[in-house]
PDB file as gemmi writes it, atoms N, CA and C in Angstrom:
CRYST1    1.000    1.000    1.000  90.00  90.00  90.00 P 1                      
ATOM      1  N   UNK A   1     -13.064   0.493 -18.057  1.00  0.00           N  
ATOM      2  CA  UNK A   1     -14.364   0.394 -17.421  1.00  0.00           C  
ATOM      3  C   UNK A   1     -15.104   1.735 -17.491  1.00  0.00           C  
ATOM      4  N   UNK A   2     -14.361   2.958 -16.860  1.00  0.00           N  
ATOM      5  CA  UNK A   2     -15.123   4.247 -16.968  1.00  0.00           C  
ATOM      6  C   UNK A   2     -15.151   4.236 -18.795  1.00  0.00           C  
ATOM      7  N   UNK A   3     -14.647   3.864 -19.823  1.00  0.00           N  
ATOM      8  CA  UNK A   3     -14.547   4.465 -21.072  1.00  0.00           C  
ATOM      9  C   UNK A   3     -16.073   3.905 -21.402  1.00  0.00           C  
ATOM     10  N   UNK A   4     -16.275   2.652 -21.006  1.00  0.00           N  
ATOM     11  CA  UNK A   4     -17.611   1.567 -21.128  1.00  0.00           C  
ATOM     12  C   UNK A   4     -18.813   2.272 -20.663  1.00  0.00           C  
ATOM     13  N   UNK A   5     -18.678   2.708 -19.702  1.00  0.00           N  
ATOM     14  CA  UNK A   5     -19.731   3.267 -18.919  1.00  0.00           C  
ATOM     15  C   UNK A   5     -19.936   4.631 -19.451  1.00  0.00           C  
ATOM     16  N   UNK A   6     -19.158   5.340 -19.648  1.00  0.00           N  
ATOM     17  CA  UNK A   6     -19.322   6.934 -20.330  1.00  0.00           C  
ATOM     18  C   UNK A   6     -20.195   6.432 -22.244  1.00  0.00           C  
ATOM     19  N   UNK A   7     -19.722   5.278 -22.683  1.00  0.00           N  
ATOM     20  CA  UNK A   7     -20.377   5.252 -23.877  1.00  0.00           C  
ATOM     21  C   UNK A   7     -21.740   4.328 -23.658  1.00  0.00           C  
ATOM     22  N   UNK A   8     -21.823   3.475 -23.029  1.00  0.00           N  
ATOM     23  CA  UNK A   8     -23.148   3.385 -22.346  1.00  0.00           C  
ATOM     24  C   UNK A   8     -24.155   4.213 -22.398  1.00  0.00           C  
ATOM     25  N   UNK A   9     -23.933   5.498 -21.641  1.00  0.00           N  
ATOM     26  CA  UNK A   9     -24.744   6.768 -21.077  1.00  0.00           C  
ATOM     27  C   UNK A   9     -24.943   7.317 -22.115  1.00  0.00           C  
ATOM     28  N   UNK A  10     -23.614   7.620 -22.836  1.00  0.00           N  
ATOM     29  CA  UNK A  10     -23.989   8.672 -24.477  1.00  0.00           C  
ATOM     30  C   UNK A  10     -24.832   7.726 -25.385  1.00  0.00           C  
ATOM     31  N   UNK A  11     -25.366   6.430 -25.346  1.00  0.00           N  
ATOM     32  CA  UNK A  11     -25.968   5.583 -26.257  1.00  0.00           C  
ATOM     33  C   UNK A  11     -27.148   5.293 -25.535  1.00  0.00           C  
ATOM     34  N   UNK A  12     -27.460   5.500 -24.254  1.00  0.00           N  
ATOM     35  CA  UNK A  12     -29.013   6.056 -23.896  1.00  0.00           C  
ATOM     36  C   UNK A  12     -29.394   7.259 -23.937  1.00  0.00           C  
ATOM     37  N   UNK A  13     -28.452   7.909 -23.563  1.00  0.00           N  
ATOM     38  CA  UNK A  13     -29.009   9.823 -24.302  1.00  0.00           C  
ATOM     39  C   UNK A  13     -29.617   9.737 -25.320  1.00  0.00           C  
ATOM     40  N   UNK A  14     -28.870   9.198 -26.585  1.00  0.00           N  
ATOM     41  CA  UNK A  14     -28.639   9.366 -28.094  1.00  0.00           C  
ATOM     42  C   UNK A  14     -30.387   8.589 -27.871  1.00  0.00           C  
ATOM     43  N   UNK A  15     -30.693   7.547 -27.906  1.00  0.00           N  
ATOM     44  CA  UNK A  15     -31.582   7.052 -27.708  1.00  0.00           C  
ATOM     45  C   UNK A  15     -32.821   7.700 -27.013  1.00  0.00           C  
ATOM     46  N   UNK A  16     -32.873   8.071 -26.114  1.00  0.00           N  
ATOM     47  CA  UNK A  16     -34.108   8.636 -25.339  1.00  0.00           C  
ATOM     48  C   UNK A  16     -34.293  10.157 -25.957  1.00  0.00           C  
ATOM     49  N   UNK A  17     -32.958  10.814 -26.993  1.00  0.00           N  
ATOM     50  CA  UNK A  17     -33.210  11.840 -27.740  1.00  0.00           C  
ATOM     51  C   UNK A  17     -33.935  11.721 -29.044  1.00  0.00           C  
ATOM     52  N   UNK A  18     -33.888  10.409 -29.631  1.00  0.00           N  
ATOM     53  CA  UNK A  18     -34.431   9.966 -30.898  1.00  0.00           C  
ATOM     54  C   UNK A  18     -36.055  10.025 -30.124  1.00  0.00           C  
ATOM     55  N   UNK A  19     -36.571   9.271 -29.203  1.00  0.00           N  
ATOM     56  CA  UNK A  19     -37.430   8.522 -28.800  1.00  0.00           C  
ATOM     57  C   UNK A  19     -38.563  10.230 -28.246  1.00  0.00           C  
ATOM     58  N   UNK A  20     -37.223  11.013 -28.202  1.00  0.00           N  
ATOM     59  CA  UNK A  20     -38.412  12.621 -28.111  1.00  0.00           C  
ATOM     60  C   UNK A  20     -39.023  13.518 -29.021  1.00  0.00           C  
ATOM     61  N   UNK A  21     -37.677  13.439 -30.034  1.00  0.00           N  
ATOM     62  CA  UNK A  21     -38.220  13.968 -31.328  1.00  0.00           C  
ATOM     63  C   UNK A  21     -38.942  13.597 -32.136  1.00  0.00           C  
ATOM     64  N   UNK A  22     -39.267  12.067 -31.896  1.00  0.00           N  
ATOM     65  CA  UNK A  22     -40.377  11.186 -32.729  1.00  0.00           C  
ATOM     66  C   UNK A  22     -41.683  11.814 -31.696  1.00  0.00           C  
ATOM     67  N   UNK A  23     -41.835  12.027 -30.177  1.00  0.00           N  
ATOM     68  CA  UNK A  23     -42.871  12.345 -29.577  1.00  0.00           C  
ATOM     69  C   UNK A  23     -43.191  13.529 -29.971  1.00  0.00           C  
ATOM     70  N   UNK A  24     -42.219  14.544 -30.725  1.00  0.00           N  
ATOM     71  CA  UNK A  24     -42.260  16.102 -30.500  1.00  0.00           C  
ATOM     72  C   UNK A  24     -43.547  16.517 -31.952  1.00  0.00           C  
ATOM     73  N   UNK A  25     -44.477  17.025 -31.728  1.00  0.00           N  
ATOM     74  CA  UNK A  25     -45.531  17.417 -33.015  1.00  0.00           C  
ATOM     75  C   UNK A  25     -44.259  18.017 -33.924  1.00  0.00           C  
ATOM     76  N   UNK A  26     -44.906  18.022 -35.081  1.00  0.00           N  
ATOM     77  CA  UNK A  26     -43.990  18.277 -36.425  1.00  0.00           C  
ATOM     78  C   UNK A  26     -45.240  19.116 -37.368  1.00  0.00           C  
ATOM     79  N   UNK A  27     -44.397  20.085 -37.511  1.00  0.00           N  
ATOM     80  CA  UNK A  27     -45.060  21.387 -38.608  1.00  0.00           C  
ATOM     81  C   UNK A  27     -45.537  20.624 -39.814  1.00  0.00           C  
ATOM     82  N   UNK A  28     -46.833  20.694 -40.455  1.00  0.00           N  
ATOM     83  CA  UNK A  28     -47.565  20.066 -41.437  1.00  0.00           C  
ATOM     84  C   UNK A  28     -48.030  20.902 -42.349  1.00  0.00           C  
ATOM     85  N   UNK A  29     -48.138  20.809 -43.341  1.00  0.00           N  
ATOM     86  CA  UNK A  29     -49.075  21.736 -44.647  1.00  0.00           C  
ATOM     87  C   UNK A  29     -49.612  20.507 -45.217  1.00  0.00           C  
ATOM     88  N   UNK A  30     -51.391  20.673 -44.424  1.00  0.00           N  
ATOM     89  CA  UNK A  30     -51.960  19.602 -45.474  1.00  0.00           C  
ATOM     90  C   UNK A  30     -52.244  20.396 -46.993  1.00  0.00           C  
ATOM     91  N   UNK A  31     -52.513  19.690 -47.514  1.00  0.00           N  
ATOM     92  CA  UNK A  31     -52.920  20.624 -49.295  1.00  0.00           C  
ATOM     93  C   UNK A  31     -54.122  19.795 -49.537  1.00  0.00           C  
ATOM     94  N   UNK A  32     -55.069  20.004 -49.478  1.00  0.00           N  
ATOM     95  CA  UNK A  32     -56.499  19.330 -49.729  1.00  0.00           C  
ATOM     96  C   UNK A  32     -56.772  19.554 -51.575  1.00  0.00           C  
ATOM     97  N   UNK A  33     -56.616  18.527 -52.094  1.00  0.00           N  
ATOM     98  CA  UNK A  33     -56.681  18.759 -53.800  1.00  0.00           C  
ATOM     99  C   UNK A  33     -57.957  18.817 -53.645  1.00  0.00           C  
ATOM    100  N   UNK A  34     -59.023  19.540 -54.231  1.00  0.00           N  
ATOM    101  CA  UNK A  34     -60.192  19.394 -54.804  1.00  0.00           C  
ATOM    102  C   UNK A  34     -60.097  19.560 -56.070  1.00  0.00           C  
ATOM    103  N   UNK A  35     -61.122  18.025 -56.774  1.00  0.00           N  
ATOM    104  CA  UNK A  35     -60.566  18.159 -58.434  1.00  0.00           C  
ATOM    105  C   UNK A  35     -62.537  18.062 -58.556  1.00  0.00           C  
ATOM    106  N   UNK A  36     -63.452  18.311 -57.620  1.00  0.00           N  
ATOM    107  CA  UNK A  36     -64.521  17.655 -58.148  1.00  0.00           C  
ATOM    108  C   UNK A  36     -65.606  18.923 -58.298  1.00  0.00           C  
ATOM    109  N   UNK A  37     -66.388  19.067 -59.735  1.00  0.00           N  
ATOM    110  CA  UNK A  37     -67.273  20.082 -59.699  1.00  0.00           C  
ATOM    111  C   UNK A  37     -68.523  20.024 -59.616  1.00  0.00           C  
ATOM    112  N   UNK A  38     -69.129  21.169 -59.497  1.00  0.00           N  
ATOM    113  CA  UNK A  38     -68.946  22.270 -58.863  1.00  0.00           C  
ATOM    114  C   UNK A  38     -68.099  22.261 -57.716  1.00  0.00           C  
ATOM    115  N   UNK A  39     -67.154  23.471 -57.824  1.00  0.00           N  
ATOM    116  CA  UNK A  39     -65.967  23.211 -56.180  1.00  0.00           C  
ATOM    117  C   UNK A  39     -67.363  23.734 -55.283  1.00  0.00           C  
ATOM    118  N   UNK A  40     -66.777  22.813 -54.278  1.00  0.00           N  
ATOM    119  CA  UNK A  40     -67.841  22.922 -52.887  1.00  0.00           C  
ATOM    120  C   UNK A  40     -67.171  24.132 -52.078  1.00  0.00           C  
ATOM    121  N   UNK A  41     -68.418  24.890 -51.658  1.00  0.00           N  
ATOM    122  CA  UNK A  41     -68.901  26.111 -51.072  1.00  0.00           C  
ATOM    123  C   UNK A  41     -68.036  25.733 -49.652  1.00  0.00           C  
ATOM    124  N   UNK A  42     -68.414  24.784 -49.202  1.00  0.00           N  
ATOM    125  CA  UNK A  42     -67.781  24.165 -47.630  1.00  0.00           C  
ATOM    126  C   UNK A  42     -66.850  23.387 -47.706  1.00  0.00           C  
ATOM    127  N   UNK A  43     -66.013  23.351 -46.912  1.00  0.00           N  
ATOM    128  CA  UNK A  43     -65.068  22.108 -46.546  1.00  0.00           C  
ATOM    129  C   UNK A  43     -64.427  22.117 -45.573  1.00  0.00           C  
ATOM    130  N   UNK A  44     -65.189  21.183 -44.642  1.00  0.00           N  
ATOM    131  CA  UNK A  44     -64.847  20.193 -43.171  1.00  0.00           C  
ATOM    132  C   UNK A  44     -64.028  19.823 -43.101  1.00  0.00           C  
ATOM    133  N   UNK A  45     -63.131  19.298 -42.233  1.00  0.00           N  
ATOM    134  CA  UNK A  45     -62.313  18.342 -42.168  1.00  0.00           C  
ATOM    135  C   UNK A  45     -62.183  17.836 -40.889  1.00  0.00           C  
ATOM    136  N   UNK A  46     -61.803  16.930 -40.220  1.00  0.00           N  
ATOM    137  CA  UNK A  46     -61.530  16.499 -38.965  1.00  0.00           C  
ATOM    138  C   UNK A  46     -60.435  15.586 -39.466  1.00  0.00           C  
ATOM    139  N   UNK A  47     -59.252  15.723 -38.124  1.00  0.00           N  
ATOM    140  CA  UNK A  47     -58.235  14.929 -37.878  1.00  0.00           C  
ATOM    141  C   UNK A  47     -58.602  13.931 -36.669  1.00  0.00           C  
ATOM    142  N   UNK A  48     -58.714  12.750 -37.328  1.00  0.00           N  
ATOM    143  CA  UNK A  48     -58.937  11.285 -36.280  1.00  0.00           C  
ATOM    144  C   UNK A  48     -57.487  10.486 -35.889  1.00  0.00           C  
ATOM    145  N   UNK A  49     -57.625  10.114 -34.783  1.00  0.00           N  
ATOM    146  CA  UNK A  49     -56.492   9.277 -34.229  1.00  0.00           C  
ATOM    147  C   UNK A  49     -57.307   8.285 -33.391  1.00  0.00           C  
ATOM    148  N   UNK A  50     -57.310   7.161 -33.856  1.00  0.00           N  
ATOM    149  CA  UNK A  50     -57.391   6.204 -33.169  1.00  0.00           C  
ATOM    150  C   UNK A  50     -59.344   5.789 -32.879  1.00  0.00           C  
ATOM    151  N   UNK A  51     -59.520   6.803 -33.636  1.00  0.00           N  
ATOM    152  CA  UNK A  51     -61.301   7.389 -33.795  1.00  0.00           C  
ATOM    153  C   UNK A  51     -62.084   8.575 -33.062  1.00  0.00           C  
ATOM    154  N   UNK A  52     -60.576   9.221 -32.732  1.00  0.00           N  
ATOM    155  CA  UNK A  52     -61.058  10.416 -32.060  1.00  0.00           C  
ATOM    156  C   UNK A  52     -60.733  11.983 -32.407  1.00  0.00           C  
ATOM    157  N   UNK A  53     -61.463  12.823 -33.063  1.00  0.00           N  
ATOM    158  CA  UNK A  53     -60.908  13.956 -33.047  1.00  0.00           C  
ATOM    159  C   UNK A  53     -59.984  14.729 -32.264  1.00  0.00           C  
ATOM    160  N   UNK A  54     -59.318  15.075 -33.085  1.00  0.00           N  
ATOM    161  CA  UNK A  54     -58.207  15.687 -32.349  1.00  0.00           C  
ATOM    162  C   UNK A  54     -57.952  16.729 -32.882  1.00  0.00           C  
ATOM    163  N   UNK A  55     -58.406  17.237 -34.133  1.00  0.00           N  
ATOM    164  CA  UNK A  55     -58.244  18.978 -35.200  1.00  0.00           C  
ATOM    165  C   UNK A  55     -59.299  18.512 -35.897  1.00  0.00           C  
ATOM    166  N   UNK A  56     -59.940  19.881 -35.956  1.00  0.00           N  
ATOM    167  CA  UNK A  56     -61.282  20.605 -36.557  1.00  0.00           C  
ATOM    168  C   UNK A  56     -61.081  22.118 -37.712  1.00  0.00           C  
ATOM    169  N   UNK A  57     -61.320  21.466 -38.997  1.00  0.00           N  
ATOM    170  CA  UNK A  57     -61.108  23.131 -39.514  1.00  0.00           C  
ATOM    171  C   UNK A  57     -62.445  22.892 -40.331  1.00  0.00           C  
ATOM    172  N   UNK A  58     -62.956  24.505 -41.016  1.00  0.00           N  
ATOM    173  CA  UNK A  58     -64.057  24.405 -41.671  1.00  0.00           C  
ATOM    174  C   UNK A  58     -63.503  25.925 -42.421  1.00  0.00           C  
ATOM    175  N   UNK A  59     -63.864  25.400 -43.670  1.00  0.00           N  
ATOM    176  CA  UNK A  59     -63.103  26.743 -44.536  1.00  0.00           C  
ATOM    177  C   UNK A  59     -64.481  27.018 -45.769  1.00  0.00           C  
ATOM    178  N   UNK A  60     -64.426  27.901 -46.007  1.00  0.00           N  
ATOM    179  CA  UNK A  60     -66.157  28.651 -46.304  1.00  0.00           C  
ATOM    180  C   UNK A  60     -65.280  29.426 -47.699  1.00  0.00           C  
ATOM    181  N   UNK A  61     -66.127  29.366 -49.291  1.00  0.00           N  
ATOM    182  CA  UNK A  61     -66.261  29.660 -50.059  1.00  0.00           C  
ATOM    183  C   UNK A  61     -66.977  30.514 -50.698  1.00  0.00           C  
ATOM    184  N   UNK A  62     -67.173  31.232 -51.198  1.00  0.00           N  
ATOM    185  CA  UNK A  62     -68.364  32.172 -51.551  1.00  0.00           C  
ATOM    186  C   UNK A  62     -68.396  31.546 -53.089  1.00  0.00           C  
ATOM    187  N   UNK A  63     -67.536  31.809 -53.805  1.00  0.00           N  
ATOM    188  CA  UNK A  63     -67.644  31.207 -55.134  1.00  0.00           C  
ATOM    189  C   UNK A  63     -67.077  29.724 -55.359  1.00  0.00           C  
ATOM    190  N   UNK A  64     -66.588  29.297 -54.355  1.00  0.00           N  
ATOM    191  CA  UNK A  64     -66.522  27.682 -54.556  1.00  0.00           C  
ATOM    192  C   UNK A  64     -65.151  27.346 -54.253  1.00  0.00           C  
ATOM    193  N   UNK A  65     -64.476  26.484 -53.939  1.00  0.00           N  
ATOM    194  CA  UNK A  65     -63.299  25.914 -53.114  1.00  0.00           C  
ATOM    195  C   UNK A  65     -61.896  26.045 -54.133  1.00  0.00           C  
ATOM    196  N   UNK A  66     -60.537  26.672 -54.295  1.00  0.00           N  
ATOM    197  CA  UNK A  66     -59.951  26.448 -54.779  1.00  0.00           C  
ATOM    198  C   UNK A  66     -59.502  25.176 -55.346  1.00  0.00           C  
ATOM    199  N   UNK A  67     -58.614  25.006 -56.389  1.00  0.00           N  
ATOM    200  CA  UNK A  67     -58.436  23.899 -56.279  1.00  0.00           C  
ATOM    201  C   UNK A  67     -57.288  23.001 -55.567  1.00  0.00           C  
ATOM    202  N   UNK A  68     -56.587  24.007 -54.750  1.00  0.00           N  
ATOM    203  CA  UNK A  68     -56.008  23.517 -53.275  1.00  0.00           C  
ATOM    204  C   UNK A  68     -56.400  24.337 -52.212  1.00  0.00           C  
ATOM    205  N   UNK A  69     -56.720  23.839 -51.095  1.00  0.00           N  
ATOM    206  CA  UNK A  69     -56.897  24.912 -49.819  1.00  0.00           C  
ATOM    207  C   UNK A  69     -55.627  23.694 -48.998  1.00  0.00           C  
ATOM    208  N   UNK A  70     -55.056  25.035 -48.218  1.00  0.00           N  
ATOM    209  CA  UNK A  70     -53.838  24.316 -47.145  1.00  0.00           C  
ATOM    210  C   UNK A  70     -53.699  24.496 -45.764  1.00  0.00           C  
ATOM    211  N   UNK A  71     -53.886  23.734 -45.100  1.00  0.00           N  
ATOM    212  CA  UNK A  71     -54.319  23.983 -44.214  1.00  0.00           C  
ATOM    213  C   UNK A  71     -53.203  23.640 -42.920  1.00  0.00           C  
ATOM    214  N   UNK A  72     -52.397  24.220 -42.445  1.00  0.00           N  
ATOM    215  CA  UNK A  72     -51.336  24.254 -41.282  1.00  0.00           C  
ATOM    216  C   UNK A  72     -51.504  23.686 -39.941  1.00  0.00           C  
ATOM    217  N   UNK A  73     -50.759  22.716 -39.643  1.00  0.00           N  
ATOM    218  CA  UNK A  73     -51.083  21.621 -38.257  1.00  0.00           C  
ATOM    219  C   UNK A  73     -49.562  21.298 -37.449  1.00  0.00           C  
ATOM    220  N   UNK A  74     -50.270  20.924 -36.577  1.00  0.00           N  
ATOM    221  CA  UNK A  74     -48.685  20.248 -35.864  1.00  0.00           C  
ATOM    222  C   UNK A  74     -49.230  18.776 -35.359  1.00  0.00           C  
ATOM    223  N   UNK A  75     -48.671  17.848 -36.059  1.00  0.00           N  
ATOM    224  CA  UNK A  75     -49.645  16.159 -35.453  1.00  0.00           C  
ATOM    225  C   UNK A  75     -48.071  15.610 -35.212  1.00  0.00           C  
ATOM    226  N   UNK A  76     -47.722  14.669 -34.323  1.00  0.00           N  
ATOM    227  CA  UNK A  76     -47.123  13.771 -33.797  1.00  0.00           C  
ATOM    228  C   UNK A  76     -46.762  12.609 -34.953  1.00  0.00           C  
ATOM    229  N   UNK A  77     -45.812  11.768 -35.247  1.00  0.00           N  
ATOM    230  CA  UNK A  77     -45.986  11.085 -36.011  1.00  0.00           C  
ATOM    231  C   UNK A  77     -46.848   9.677 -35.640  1.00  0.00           C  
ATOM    232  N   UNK A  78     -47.336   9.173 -36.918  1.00  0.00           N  
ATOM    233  CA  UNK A  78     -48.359   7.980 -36.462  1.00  0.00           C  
ATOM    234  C   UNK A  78     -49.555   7.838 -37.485  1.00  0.00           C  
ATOM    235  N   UNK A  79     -50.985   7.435 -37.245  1.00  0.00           N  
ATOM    236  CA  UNK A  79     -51.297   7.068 -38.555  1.00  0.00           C  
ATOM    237  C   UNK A  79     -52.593   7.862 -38.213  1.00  0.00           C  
ATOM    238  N   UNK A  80     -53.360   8.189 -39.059  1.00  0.00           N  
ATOM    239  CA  UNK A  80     -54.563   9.223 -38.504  1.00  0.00           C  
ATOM    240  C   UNK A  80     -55.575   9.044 -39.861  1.00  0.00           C  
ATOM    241  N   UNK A  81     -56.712   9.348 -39.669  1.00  0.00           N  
ATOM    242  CA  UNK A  81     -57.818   9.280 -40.744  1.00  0.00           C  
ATOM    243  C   UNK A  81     -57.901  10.543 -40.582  1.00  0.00           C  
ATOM    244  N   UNK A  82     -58.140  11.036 -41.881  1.00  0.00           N  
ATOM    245  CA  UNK A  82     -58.672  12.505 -42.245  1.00  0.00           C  
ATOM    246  C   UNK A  82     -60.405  12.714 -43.104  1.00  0.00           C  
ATOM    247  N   UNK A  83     -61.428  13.019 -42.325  1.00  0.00           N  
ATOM    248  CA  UNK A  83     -62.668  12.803 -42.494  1.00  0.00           C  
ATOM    249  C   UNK A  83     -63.452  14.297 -42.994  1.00  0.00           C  
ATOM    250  N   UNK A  84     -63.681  14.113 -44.087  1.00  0.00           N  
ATOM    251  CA  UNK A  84     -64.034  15.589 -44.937  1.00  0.00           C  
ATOM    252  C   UNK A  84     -65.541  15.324 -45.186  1.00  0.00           C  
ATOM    253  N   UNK A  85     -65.987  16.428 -44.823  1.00  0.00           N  
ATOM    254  CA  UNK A  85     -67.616  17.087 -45.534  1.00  0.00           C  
ATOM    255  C   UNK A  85     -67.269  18.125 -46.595  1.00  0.00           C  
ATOM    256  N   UNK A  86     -68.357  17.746 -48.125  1.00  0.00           N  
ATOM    257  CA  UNK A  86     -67.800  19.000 -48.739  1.00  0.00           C  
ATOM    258  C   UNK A  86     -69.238  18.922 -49.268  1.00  0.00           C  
ATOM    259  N   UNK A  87     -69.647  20.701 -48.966  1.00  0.00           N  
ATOM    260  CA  UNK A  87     -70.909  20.741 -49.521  1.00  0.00           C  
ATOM    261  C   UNK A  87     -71.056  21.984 -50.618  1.00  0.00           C  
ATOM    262  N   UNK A  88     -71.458  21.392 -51.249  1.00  0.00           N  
ATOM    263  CA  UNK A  88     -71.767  22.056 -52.995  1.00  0.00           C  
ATOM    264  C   UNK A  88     -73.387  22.168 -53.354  1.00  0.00           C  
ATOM    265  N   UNK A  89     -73.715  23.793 -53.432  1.00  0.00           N  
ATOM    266  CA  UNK A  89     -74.990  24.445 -54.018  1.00  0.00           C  
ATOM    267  C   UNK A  89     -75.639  22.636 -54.908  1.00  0.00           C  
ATOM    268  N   UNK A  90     -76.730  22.926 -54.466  1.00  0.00           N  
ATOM    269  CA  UNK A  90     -77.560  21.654 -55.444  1.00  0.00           C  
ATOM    270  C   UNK A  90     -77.218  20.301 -55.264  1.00  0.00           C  
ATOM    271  N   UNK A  91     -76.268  19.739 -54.276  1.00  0.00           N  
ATOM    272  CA  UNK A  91     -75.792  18.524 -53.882  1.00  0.00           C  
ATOM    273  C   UNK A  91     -75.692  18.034 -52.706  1.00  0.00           C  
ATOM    274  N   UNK A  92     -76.343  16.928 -52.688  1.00  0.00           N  
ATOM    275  CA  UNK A  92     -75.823  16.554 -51.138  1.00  0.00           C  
ATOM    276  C   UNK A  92     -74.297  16.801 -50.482  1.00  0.00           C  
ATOM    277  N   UNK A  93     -74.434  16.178 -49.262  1.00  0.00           N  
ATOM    278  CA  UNK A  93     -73.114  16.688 -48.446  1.00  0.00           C  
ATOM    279  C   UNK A  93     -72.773  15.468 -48.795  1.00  0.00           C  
ATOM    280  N   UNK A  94     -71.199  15.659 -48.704  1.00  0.00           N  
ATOM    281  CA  UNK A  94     -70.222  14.496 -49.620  1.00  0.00           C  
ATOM    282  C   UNK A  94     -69.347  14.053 -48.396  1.00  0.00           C  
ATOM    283  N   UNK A  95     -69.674  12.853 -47.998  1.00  0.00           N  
ATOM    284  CA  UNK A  95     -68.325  12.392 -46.707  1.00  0.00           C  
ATOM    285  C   UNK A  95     -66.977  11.810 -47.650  1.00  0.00           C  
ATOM    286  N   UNK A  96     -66.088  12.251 -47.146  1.00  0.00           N  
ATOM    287  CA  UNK A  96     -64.825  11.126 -47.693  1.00  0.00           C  
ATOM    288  C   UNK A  96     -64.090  10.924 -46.405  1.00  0.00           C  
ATOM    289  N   UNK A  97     -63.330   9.581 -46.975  1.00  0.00           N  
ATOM    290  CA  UNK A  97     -62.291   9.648 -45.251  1.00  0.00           C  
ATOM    291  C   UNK A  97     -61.163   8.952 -46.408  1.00  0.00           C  
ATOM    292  N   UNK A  98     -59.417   9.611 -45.523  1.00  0.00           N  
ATOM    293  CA  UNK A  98     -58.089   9.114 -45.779  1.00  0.00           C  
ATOM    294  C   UNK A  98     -57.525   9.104 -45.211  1.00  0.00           C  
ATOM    295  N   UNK A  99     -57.205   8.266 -45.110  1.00  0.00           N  
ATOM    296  CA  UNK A  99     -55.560   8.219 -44.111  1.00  0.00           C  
ATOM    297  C   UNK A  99     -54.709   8.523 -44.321  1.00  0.00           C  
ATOM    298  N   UNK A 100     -54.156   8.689 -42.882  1.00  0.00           N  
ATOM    299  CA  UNK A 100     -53.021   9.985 -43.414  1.00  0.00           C  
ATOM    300  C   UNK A 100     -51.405   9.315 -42.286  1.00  0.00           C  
ATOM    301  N   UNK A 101     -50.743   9.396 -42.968  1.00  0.00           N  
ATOM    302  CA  UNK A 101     -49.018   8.502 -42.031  1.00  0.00           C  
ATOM    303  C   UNK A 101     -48.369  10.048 -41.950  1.00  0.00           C  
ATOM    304  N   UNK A 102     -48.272  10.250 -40.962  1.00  0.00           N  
ATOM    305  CA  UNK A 102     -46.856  11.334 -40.276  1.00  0.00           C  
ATOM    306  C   UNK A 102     -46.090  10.924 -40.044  1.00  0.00           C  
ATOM    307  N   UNK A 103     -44.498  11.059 -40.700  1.00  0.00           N  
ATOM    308  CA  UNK A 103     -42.837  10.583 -40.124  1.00  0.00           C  
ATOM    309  C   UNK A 103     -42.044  11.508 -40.668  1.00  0.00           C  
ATOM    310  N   UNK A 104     -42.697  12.810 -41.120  1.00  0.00           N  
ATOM    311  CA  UNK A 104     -41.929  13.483 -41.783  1.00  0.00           C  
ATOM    312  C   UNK A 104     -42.719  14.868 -41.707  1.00  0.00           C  
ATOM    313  N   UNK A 105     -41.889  16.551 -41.747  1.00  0.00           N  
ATOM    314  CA  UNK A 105     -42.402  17.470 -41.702  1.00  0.00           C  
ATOM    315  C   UNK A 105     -42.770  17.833 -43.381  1.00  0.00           C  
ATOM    316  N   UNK A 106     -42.790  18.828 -43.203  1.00  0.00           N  
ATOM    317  CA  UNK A 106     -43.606  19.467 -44.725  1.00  0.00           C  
ATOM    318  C   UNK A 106     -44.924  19.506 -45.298  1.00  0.00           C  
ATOM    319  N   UNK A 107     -45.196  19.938 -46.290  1.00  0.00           N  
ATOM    320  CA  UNK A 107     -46.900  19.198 -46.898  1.00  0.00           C  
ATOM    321  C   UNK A 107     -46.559  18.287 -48.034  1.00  0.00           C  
ATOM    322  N   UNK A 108     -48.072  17.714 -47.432  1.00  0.00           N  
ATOM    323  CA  UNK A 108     -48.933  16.533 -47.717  1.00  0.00           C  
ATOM    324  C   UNK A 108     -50.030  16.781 -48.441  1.00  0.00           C  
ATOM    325  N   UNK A 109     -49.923  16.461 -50.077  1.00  0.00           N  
ATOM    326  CA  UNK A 109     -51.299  16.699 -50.509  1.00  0.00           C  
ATOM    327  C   UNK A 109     -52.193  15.618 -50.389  1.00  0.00           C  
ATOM    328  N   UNK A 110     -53.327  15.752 -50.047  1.00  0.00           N  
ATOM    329  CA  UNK A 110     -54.372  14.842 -50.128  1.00  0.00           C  
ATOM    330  C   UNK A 110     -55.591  14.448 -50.750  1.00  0.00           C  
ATOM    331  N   UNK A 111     -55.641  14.145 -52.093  1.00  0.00           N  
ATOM    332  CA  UNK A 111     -57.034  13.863 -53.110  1.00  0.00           C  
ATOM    333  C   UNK A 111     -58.167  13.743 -52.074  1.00  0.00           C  
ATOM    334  N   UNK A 112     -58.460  14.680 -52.531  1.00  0.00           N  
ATOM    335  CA  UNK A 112     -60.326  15.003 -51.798  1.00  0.00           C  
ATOM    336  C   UNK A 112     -61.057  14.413 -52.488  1.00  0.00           C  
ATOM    337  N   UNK A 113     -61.277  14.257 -54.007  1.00  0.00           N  
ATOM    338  CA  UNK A 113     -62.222  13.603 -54.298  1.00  0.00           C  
ATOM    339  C   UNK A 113     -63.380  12.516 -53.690  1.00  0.00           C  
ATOM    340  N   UNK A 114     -64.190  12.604 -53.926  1.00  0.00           N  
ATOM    341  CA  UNK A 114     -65.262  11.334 -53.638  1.00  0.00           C  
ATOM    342  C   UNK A 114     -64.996   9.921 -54.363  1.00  0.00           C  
TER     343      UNK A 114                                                      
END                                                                             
């Protein structure tokens, strides 16, 4: 009976320990590909969850956007839209939106293109 009950307890631990580290934010490297020219001078981004901002970056070019900028986060796992402005000398401002799935640490590249 105590052997039942002691593995019981270690199999809700084990459990409510899984159920934290899925809550716990996880280190991210987005990699924003820009493949489109002229590389844009600006680039916005907002992190959406659920339709709400939740991360804001804006990264400024003088001669025009690499063709990766990376950008370092900590998001929760779950599913999120990633909503970019990219503005380029002589062109309108360019919206894109992607979605983006977190279940895993590391980077994530993400085609910017339009």
């Amino acid at each position: 009976m105590k052997l039942a009950a002691r593995m019981l307890f270690l199999a809700g631990a084990i459990a409510i320990g899984f159920f934290l580290l899925r809550a716990a934010p996880r280190d991210l490297v987005l990699v924003y590909a820009i493949d489109e020219q002229p590389r844009p001078t600006g680039v916005a981004v907002d992190v959406l969850r659920d339709g709400e901002t939740i991360r804001h970056a804006e990264f400024r070019f003088a001669r025009g956007a690499p063709a990766q900028v990376r950008h370092p986060v900590k998001l929760t796992d779950g599913s999120y839209t990633l909503r970019f402005r990219l503005e380029a000398p002589g062109r309108p401002v360019a919206t894109v939106e992607r979605p983006l799935t977190v279940d895993e640490s590391g980077p994530v590249v993400v085609n910017v293109a339009p």
